[in-house]
N, C-alpha and C positions, 0 to 999 in steps of 0.2 A: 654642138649638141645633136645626138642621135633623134631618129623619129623612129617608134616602135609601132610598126604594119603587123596587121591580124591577118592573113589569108586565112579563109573558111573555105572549104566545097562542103555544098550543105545542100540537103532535097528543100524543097517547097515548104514542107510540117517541120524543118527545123533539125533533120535527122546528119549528122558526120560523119558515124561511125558506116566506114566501108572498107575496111581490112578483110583479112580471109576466112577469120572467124564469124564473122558476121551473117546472121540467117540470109540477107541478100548478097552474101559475098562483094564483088568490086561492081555493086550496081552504077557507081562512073563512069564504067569502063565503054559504054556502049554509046558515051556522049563527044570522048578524045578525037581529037581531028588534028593534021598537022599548022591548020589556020588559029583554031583554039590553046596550042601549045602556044606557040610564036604572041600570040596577043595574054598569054599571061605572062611568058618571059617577058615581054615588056613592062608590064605591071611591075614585077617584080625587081627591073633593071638589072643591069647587069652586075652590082656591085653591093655585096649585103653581107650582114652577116647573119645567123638563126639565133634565135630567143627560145626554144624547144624544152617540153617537158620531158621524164625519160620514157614513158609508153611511147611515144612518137619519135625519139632519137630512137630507141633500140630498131624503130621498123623503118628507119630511114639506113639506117647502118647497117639494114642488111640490104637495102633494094637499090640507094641512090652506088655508090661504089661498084656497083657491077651492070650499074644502067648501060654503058657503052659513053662515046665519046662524041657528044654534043652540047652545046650552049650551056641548058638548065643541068644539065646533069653536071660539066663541067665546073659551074657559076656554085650549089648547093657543094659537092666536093670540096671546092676551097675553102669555100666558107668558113669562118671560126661559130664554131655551137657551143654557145652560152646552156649551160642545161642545169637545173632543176631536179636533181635529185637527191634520196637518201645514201648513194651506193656510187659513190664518186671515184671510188677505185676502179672500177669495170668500164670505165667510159675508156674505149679504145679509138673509135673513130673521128679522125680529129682533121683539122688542127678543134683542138676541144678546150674550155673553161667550164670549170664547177663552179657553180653560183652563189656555195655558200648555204648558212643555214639558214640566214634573215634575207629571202628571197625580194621581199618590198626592195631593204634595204640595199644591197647588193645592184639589182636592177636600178633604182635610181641613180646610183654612181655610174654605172655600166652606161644609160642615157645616156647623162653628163658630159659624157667623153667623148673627144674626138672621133669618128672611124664612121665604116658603112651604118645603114640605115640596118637596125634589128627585125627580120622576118618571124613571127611565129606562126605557125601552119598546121593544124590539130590540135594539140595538147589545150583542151577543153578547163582542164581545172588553170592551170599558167591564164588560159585568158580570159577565162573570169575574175583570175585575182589582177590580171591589167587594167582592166575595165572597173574595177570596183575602185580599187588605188589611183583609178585617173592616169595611168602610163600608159594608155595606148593613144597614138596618135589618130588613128587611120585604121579602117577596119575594110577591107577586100570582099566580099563573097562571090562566091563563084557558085551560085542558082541552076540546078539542074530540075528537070522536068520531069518530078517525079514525085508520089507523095509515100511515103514510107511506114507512117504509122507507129513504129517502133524501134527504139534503136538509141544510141546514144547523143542526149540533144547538144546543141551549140553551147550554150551556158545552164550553170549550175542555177538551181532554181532557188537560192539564199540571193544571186546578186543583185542588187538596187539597181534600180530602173535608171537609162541613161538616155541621153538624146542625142541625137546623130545628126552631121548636116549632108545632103545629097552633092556628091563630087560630080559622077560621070558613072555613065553606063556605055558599056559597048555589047553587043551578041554573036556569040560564036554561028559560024554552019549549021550546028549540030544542034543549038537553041540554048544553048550555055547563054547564063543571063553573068556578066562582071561588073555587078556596083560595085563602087568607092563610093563609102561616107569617112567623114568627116569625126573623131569624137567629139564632144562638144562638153560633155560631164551630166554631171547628176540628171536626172530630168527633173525637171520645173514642174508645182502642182499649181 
């Protein structure tokens, strides 16, 4: 049985979105170090496959493929991307699966099955519907030192409240904070 890991990079207030469009553009950018690379590569191990919605496959499909020729970029490449969308004919960067219409349903089988450990990494609404459904194992964040204010938050503001148990923490050079929790399910009132 597979385990489905969340990676997040998320500011302080909760904020993800950091693409080009974004009023702060790649506000990460000034936190990457090659010691904070290397201790996520490991987080992530070397063997996985992606669980990706399509906003997030289409900006991975253009940046990881022409990243150059190292570990993480090598490791996301191979990968099989499990993706979540309505336009499953345009999914060119592969090796690729379409998830299907009954995304709960498809994903639980997908679990079920033998093979690498499923990475999801952005795609904002996919993990809040993991987290609602109780399919995420293990939630990643990667805490940068900033407060943002505006922007697009980590989870949708419909999802029921969950409880988390505390893994480990490591800190980057640069002050990159990398908890691992634990999912635990619904939270208890």
């Amino acid at each position: 049985m597979r385990k489905i890991r969340i990676f997040e990079h998320i500011s302080l207030d909760g904020i993800i979105e950091h693409d080009g469009d974004y009023i702060y553009g790649a506000w990460t950018t000034p936190y990457r170090s090659p010691a904070g690379a290397a201790m996520l590569f490991e987080a992530y191990g070397s063997n996985f496959d992606l669980l990706l919605g399509r906003h997030t496959y289409d900006i991975f499909s253009v940046f990881w493929p022409n990243a150059g020729d190292f570990p993480m970029a090598n490791a996301i490449n191979a990968a099989t991307k499990h993706i979540a969308t309505h336009r499953p004919e345009s999914l060119e960067w592969g090796p690729v699966q379409y998830l299907g219409e009954d995304l709960v349903k498809s994903i639980r089988h997908l679990k079920s099955t033998d093979g690498p450990d499923l990475i999801t990494v952005g795609s904002s609404t996919l993990t809040s519907l993991l987290l609602d459904q109780g399919l995420a194992d293990e939630i990643v964040l990667i805490t940068y030192p900033v407060l943002l204010g505006q922007g697009k938050r980590l989870l949708s503001d419909s999802i029921n409240a969950r409880e988390l148990d505390f893994v480990s923490s490591k800190t980057t050079p640069t002050g990159l904070l990398i908890n691992t929790y634990k999912h635990l399910g619904p939270l208890k009132k």
